[in-house]
C-alpha positions as CSV (number, residue, x, y, z in Angstrom):
1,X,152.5,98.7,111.2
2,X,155.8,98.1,112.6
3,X,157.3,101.4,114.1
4,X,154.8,103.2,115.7
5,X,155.0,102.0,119.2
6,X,156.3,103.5,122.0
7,X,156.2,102.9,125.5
8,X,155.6,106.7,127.5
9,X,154.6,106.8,131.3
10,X,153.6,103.1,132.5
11,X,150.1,103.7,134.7
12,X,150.3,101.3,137.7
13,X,147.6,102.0,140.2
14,X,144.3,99.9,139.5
15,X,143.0,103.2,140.8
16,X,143.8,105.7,138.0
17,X,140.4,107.9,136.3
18,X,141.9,106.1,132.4
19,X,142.0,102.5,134.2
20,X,138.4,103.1,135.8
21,X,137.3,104.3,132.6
22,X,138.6,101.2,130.2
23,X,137.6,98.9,133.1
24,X,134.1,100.2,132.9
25,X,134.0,98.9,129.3
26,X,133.5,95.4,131.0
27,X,129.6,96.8,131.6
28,X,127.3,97.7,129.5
29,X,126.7,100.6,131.0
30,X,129.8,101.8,130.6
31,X,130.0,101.1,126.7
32,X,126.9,103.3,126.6
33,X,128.6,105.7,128.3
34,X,131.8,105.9,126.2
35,X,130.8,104.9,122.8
36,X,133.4,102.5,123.1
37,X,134.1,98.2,123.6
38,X,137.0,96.6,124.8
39,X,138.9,94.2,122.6
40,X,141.3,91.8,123.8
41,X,144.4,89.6,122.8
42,X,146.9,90.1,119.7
43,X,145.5,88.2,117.4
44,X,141.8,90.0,118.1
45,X,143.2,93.5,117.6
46,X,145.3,93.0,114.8
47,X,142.2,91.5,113.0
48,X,140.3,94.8,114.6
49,X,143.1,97.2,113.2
50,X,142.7,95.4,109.8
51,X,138.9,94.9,109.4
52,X,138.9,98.9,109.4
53,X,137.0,99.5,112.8
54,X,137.3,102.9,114.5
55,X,140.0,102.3,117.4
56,X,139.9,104.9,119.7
57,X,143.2,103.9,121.6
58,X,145.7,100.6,121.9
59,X,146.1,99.5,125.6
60,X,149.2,97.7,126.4
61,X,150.8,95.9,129.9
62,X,153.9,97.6,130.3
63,X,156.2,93.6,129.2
64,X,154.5,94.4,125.3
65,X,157.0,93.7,122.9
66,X,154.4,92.9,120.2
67,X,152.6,94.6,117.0
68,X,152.8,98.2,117.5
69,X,150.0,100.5,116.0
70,X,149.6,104.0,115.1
71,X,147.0,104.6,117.5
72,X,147.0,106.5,121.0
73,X,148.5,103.9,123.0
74,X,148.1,103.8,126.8
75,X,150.4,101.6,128.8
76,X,149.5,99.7,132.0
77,X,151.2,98.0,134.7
78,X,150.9,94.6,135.3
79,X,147.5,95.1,138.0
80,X,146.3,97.8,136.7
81,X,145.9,95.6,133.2
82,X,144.3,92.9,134.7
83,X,142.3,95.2,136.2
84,X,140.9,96.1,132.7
85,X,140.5,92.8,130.8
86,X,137.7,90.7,131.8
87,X,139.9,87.4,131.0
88,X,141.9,85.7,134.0
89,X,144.8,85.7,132.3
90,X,145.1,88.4,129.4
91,X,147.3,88.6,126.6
92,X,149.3,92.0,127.0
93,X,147.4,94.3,124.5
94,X,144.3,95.2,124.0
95,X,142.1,97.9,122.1
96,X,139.5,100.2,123.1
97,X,136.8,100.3,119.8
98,X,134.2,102.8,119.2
99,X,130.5,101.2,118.9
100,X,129.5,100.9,115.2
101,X,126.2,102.9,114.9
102,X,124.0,100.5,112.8
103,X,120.1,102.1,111.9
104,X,117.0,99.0,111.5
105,X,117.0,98.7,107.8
106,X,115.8,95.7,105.6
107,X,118.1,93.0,104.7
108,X,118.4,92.2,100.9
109,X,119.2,88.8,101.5
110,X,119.0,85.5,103.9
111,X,119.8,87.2,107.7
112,X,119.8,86.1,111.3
113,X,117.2,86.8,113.6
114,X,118.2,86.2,117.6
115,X,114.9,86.8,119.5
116,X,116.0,87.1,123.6
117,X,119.2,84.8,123.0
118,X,120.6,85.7,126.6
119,X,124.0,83.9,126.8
120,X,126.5,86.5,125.5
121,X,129.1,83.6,124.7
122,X,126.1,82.3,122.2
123,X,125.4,85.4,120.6
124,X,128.9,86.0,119.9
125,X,129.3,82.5,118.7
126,X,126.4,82.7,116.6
127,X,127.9,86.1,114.8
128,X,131.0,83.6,114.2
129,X,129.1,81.5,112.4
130,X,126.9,83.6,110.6
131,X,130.1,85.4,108.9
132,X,131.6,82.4,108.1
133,X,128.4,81.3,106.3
134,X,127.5,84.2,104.8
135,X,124.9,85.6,106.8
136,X,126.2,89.3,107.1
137,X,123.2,91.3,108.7
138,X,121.8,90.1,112.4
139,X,119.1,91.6,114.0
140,X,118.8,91.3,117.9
141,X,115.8,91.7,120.0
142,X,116.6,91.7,124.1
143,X,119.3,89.6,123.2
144,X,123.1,89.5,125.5
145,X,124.7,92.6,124.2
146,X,127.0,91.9,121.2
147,X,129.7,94.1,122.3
148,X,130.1,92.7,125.8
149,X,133.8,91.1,126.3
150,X,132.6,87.3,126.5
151,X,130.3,87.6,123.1
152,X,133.5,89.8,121.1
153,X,135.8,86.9,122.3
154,X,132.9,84.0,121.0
155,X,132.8,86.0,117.7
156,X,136.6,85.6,117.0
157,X,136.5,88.9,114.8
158,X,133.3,88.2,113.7
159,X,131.8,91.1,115.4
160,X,134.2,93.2,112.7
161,X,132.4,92.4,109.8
162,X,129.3,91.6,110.9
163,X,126.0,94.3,110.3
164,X,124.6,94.0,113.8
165,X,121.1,95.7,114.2
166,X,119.8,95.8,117.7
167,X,115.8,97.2,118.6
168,X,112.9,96.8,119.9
169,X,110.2,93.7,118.5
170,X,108.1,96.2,117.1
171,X,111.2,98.0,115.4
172,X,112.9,94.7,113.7
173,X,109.7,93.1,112.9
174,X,108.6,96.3,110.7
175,X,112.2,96.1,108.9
176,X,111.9,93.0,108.0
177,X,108.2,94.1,106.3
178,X,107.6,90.8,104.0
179,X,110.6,89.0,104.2
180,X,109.4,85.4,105.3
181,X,110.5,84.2,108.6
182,X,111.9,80.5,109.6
183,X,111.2,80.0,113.3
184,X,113.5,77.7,114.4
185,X,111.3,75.4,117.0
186,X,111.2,72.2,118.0
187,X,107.8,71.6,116.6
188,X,108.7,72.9,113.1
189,X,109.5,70.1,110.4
190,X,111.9,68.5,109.7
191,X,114.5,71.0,108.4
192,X,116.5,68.5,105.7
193,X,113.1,67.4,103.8
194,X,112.4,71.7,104.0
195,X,112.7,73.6,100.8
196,X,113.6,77.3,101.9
197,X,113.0,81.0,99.9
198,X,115.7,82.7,98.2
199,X,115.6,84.9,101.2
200,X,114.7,85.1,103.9
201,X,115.6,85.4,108.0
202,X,116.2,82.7,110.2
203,X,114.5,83.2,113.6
204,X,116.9,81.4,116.8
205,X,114.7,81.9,120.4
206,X,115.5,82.2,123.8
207,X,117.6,79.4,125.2
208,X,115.3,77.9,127.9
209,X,111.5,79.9,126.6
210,X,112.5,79.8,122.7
211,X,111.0,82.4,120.2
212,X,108.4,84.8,121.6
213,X,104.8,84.7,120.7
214,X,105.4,88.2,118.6
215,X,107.9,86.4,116.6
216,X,106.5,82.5,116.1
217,X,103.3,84.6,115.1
218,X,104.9,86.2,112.4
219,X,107.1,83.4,111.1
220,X,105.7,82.0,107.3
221,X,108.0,78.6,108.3
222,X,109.0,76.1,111.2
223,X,111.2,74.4,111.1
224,X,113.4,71.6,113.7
225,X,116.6,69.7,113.5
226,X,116.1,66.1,113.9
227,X,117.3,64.9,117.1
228,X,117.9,60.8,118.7
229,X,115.3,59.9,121.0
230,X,118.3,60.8,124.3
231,X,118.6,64.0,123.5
232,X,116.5,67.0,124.2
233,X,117.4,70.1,122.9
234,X,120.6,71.2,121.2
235,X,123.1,74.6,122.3
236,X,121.1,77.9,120.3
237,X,124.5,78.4,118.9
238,X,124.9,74.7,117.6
239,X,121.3,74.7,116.3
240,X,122.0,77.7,114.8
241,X,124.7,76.9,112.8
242,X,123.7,73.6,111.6
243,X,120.1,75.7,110.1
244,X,122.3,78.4,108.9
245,X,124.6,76.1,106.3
246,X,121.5,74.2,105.5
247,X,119.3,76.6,104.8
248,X,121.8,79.3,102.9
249,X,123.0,75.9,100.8
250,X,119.6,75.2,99.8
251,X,118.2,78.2,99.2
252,X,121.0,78.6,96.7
């Protein structure tokens, strides 16, 4: 992609309409707004540009001297950069993405079910990890919005290739039809003497309340990780991630 970068008119007041509108981005109303989410950091959008998302335009601080791309590209002044990012200290590019539209439909194999998972830096590492397992469709009910800046950063480029399906109980519940559910739950048994289905979804709850009665109702399994006698509870991403592997390993 080398060769398509160019540096026109350098934007500098934090006050400009285009730096309002990619700094709106940060909220979700914004990216309701716009269709669009924010990307940040080299390594993030040149995984973006390759995974074949829809970039709208590249946003650069006017020292770039990276990557160019053959995308609109807006440059920034040093303020009016930051201004944009939601990280302290930003990397000097960035891309604005357009929202994948993503309809309810049934999964054909083993999924991920976040029920109210309200830390976005969770969801997004819990997308990480279901990519990497191989766990490609998520459904989220009231869950931190995916597309928020700290969950895209958790995902490190997960959120590029994973199928991300966000709706009401009522709505996810009906896609899944029979597919059996595995509530994740600390009353559930023991997880490594469990024998899952071929398929099926694996339900991760609220951090602090856990699964809601709608779901835990509808689960056909429960199941818990072990834990020493010291500790409590484990991170919903952690927990997640140990089921996950277990569960997609032995269902094989």
């Amino acid at each position: 992609m080398k060769g398509f970068f160019l540096i026109g008119m350098i934007i500098v007041s934090k006050h400009n309409p285009t730096v309002k509108e990619l700094a709106s981005l940060k909220e979700k109303k914004g990216r309701r707004l716009s269709g669009t989410y924010l990307v940040e950091g080299e390594k993030m959008v040149r995984e973006c540009a390759a995974s074949g998302q829809q970039i709208k335009r590249v946003i650069v601080r006017e020292d770039y001297a990276g990557e160019g791309y053959p995308y609109e590209t807006v440059t920034l002044g040093c303020d009016a950069f930051a201004a944009v990012c939601d990280v302290k200290t930003p990397q000097s590019v960035a891309a604005e993405v357009a929202l994948p539209r993503v309809p309810i439909v049934p999964a054909k194999e083993p999924c991920i079910l976040l029920d109210g998972v309200s830390d976005p830096s969770n969801v997004g590492a819990v997308i990480r990890t279901a990519v990497a397992a191989g766990y490609r469709s998520l459904y989220c009910i009231d869950c931190a919005d995916p597309y928020s800046p700290k969950s895209v950063r958790s995902s490190m480029s997960g959120i590029f290739f994973a199928r991300i399906m966000q709706g009401s109980r009522e709505e996810v519940l009906r896609a899944l039809g029979d597919l059996p559910v595995i509530a994740a739950d600390m009353n559930g048994e023991n997880v490594f003497s469990f024998s899952p289905p071929e398929r099926f979804a694996l339900a991760i709850g609220n951090e602090g309340n856990g699964l809601s009665a709608a779901v835990r109702d509808c689960a056909a399994y429960t199941v818990r990780i072990p834990m020493g006698e010291h500790t409590e509870s484990l991170n919903a991403a952690v927990s997640a991630g140990i089921l996950m592997y277990f569960l997609k390993n032995k269902s094989v």
